[in-house]
C-alpha positions as a printed Julia matrix, in Angstrom:
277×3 Matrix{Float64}:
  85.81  -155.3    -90.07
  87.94  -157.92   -88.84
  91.79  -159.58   -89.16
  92.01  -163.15   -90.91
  95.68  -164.12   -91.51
  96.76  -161.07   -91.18
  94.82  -159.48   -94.34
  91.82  -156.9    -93.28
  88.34  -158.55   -94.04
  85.7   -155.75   -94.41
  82.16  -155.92   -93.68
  80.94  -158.09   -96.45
  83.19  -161.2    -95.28
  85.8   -160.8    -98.58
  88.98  -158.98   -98.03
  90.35  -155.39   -98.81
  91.79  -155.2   -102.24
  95.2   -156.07  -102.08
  98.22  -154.91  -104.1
 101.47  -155.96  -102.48
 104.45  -153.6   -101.92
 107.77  -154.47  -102.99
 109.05  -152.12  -100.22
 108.58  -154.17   -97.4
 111.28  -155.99   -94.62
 110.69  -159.21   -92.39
 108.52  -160.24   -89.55
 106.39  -157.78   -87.92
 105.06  -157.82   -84.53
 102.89  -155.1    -83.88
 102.84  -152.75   -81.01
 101.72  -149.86   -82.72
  99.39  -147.95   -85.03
 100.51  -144.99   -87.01
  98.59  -142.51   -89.18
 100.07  -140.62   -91.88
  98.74  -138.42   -94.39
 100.14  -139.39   -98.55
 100.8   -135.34   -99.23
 100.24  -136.49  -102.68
  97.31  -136.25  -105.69
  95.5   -138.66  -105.26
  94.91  -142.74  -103.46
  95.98  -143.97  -107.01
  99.03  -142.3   -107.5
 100.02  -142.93  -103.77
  99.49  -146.48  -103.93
 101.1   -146.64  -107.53
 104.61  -144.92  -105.61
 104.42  -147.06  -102.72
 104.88  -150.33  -104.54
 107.53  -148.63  -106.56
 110.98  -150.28  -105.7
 112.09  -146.45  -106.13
 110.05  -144.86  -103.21
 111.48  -147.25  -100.49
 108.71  -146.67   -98.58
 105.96  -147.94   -97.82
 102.66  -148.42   -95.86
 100.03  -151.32   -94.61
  97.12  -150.0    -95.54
  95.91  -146.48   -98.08
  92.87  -145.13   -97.58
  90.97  -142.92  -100.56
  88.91  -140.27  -100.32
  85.7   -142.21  -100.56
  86.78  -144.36   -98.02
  88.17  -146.86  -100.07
  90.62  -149.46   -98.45
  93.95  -150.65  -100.35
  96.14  -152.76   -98.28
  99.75  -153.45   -99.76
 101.37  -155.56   -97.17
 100.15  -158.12   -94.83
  99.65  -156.39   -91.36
 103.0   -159.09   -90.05
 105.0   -157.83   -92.22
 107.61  -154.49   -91.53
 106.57  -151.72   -94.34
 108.8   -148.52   -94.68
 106.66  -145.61   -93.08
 107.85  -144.46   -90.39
 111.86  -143.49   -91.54
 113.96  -142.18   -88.15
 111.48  -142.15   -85.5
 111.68  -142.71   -81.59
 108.51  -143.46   -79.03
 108.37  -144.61   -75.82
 112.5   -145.64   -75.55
 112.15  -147.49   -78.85
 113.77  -145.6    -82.31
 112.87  -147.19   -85.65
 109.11  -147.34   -85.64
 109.0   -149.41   -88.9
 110.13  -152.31   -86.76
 107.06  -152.49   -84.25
 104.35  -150.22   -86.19
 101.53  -150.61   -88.39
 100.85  -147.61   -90.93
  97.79  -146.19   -92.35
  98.08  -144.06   -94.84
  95.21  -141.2    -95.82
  94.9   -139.4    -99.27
  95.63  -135.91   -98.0
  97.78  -133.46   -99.52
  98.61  -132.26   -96.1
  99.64  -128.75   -95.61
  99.17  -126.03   -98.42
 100.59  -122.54   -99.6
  98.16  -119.76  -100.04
  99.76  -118.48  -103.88
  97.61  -116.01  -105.7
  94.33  -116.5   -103.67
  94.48  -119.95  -104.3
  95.67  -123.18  -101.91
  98.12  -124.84  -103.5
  99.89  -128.47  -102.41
 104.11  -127.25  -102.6
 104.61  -131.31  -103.39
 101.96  -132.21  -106.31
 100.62  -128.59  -107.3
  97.32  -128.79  -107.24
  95.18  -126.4   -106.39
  92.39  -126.93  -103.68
  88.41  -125.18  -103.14
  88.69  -122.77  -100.07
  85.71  -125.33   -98.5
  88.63  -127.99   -98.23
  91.03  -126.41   -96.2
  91.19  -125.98   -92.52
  93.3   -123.08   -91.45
  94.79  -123.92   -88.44
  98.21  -124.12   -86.35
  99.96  -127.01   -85.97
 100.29  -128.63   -82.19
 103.99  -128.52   -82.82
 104.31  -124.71   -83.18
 104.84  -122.01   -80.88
 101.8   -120.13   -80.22
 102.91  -116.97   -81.98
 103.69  -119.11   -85.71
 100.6   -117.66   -87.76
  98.12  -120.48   -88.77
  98.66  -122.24   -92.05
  96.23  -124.35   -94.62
  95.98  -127.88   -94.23
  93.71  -130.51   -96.18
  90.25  -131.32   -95.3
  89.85  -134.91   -94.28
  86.53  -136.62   -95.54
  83.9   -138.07   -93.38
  84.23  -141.19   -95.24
  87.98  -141.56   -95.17
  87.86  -141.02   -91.18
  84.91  -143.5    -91.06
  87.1   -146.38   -92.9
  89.75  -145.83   -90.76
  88.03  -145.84   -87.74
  86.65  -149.17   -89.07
  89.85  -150.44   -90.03
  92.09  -149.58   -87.06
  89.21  -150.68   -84.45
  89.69  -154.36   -86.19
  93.6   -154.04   -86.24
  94.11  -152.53   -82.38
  91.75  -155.19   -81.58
  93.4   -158.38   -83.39
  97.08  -156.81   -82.39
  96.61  -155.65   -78.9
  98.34  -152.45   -79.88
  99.53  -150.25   -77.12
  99.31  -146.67   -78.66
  97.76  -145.02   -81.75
  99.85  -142.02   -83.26
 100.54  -139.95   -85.59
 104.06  -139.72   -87.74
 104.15  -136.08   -86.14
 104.42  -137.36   -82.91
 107.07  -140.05   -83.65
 109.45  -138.07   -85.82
 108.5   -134.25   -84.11
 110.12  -131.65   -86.2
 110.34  -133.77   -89.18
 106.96  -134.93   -90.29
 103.64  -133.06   -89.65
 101.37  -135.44   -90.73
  98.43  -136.56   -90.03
  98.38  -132.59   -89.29
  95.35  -130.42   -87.63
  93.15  -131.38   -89.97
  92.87  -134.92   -88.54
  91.14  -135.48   -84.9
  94.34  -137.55   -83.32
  93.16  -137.24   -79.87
  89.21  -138.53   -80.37
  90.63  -140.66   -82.92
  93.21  -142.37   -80.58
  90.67  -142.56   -77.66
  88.13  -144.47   -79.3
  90.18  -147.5    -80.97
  91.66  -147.73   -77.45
  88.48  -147.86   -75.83
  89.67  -145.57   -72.98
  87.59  -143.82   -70.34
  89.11  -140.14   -71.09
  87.39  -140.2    -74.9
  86.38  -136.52   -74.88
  85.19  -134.32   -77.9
  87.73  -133.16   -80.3
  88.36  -129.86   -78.77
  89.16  -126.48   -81.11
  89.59  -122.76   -80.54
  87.63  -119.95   -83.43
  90.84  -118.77   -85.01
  89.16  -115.39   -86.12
  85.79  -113.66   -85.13
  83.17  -116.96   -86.05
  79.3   -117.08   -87.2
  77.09  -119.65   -86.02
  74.51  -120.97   -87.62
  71.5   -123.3    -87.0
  72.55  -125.7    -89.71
  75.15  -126.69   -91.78
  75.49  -124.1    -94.22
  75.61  -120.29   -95.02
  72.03  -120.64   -96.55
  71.24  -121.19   -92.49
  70.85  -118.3    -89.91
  72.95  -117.6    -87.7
  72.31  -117.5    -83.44
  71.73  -115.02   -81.41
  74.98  -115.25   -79.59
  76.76  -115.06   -83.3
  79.99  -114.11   -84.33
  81.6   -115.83   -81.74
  84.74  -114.15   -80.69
  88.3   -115.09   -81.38
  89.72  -117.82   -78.84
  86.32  -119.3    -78.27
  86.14  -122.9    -76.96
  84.63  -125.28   -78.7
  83.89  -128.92   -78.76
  83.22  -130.68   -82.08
  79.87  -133.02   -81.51
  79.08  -133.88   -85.87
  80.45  -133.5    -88.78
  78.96  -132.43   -92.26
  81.23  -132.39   -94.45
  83.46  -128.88   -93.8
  80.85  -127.98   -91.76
  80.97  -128.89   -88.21
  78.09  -129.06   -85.31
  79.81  -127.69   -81.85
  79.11  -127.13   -78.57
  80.22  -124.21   -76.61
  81.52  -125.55   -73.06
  81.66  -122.16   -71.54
  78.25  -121.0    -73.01
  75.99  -118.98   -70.58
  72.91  -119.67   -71.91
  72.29  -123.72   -72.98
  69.74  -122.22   -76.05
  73.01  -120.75   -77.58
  75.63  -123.34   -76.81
  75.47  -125.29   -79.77
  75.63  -124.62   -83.43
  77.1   -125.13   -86.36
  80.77  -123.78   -88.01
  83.28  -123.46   -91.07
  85.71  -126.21   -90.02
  88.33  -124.15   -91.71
  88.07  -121.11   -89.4
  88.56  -124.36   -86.32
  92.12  -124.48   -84.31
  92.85  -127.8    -82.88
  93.63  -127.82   -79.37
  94.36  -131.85   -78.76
């Protein structure tokens, strides 16, 4: 992907679809890249809100679950996603940001054995949730549900913000979490910030997306329960783990700390993962 007057061209040489936001200020030079997750239903209904004069908000770019790519504003041009924030000595993010947005309902309440989004109701599969604790809370908070990011919709954004850090010279990739802490939690656990962040900036400390087994963990030789599991299976609570592929909810890992190479990689239940980055 590339930048060409300020609109994101994709691989085939035509642009993104486009459908501008009314919710949008002046000038925009760009310092910044922020991700955010929509907490809504669905890309559609996100976008369709966003370029509602009633939402006063708004974000550059919306990625679906397929990987899709809206953008709504041109990329030098202030959108409305960021709200009170403060990084690095500046406040207002808005004014020196651009921001991604990724259909994800975010975090979700465990009602009546079912996950449930608290903002759009809908329920979610088990195989779509990543329990997990948020890098925000204290240690001894109990881990919550959070929505499953798809391979594709991390793929497009890696795509996308590759081209935009690259065009913009951006200093610093983040997530809304880190620039309003306490207020937002998005792009949440369930998105690999740290790996994420490390390879649009091209830096030398890119290491694997590191995670801890939040209960007693099988794992398998493939992705899949139909698969059987190693030797050195269940792993035990608190185990280290670095994430090497991703299937889907299932994840390939390696186990740094692993005695025996034969038994030091497998594969897991993403939602049974606790991000440590």
């Amino acid at each position: 992907m590339k930048i060409q007057k300020h609109r994101l061209i994709g691989d085939d040489g035509m642009a993104v679809p486009f459908r501008e936001t009314p919710n949008k200020g002046g000038a925009l030079v760009p310092e910044y890249l922020v991700m955010h997750y929509t907490a809504g239903s669905s890309a559609d209904s996100a976008i369709a809100w966003l370029c509602d004069a009633r939402a006063k908000a708004s974000a550059h770019l919306v990625i679906a679950r397929d990987g899709a790519i809206t953008q709504l504003a041109p990329f030098n041009r202030v959108t409305w996603h960021a709200g009170v924030s403060q990084w690095a000595g500046r406040s207002g993010l808005n004014g020196c940001s651009i921001g991604i947005e990724l259909d994800n309902a975010g975090q979700l309440e465990h009602v009546g054995g079912r996950w449930i989004s608290g903002v759009s109701k809908r329920h979610y599969p088990d195989e779509d949730v990543l329990i997990a604790r948020h890098r925000q809370q204290p240690a001894s908070a109990p881990p919550s549900g959070w929505h499953e990011y798809t391979e594709a919709q991390i793929d497009a954004a890696l795509a996308a913000g590759l081209a935009i850090v690259a065009h913009y010279g951006l200093r610093d990739v983040l997530g809304h979490e880190d620039i309003a802490p306490g207020r937002k939690t998005d792009p949440g656990p369930a998105f690999p910030l740290a790996s994420f962040r490390a390879r649009l900036l091209g830096r030398a400390d890119d290491q694997p997306a590191r995670y801890a087994a939040a209960t007693s963990l099988n794992i398998r030789t493939g992705p899949g329960t139909e698969f059987p599991t190693l030797p050195n299976s269940p792993l035990a609570a608190g185990t280290v783990l670095e994430v090497v592929e991703h299937q889907g909810v299932w994840w390939r890992v390696s186990i740094p700390d692993a005695s025996d190479d034969r038994d030091g990689e497998g594969w897991v239940h993403s939602r049974y993962l606790q991000s440590l980055n």
